[in-house]
N, C-alpha and C positions, 0 to 999 in steps of 0.2 A: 252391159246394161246396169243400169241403178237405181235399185231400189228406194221405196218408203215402206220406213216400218213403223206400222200403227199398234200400238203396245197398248191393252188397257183390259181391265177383267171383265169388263161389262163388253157383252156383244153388241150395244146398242150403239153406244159410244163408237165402238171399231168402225159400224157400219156406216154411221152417222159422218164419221171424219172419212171415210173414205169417199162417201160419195161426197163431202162437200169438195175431197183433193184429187179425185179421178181424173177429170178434163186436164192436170198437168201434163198427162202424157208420161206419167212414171209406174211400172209396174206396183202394186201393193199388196205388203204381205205382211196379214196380221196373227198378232201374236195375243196369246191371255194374260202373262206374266214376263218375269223378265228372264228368268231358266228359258219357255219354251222360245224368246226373242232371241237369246242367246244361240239353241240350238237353230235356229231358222237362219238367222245372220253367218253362224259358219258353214251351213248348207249352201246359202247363196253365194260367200266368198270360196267356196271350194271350188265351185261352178266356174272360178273366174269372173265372174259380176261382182256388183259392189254396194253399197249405203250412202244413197244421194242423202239420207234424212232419218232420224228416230222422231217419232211421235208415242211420248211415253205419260203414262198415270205416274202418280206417285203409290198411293197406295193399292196395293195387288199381292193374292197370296203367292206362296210360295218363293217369290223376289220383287222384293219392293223396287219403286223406278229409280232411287237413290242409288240402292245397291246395282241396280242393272246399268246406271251410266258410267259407275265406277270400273264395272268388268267390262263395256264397252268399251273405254277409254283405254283397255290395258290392250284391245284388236285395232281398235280403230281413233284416232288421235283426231280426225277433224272433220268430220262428218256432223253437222249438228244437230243435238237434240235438242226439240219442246218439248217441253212441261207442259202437260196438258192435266190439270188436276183443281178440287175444288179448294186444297189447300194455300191460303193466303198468308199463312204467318211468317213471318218476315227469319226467324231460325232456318223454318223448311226450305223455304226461297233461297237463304244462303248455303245449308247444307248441298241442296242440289247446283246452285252455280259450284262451290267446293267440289264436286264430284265431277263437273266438267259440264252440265248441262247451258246449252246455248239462249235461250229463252225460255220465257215462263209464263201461261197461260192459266187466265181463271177458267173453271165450268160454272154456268155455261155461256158455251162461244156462242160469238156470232160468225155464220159460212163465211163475211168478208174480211173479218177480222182474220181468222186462221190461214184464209187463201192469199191475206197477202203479207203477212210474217211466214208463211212455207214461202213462196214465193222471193222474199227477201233471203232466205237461209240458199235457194239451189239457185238463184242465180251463176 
């Protein structure tokens, strides 16, 4: 089985993006930061399941989504992650593609926008 994992400190945000990516048909399992993504993602993979997807903030206490695609990338090499965050400036944008992140999304989305860049990443 393959997860998405909705990474973002705001509950609202979490729930917001879940129900807009529920009807995928992929189990979702959200995180608040990028430690408790971290601990979630090798709970999943220990199970033997996997990371169809990261859907991460950038900004979040305890592990920013910078830092969490960096220690992503050192478990999982091709699973891709959004940027889902209201940061535009074009440093941030690079730092996180340099970290390995797959796409990069302003707040706030719009539901058709998001469902069909997820959509383009798990094809």
């Amino acid at each position: 089985m393959k997860y998405i994992m909705v990474i973002d400190d705001s509950p609202t945000i979490r729930v917001s993006v879940e129900f807009t990516i529920k009807n995928l048909g992929y189990p979702i399992q959200q995180a608040e930061n990028g430690n408790d993504a971290l601990k979630k993602i090798a709970d999943i993979k220990g199970k033997g399941d996997d990371i169809a997807m990261c859907i991460c903030d950038v900004n979040m206490p305890e592990m920013d989504g910078i830092t969490f695609i960096k220690e992503f990338r050192k478990i999982d090499k091709f699973a891709p992650v959004l940027v889902l965050t209201t940061e535009s400036e074009n440093d941030k944008i690079k730092a996180g593609k340099d970290a390995g992140a797959s796409g990069w999304l302003i707040k706030p989305f719009k539901a058709e926008q998001l469902m069909s860049i997820v959509e383009k990443f798990i094809r």
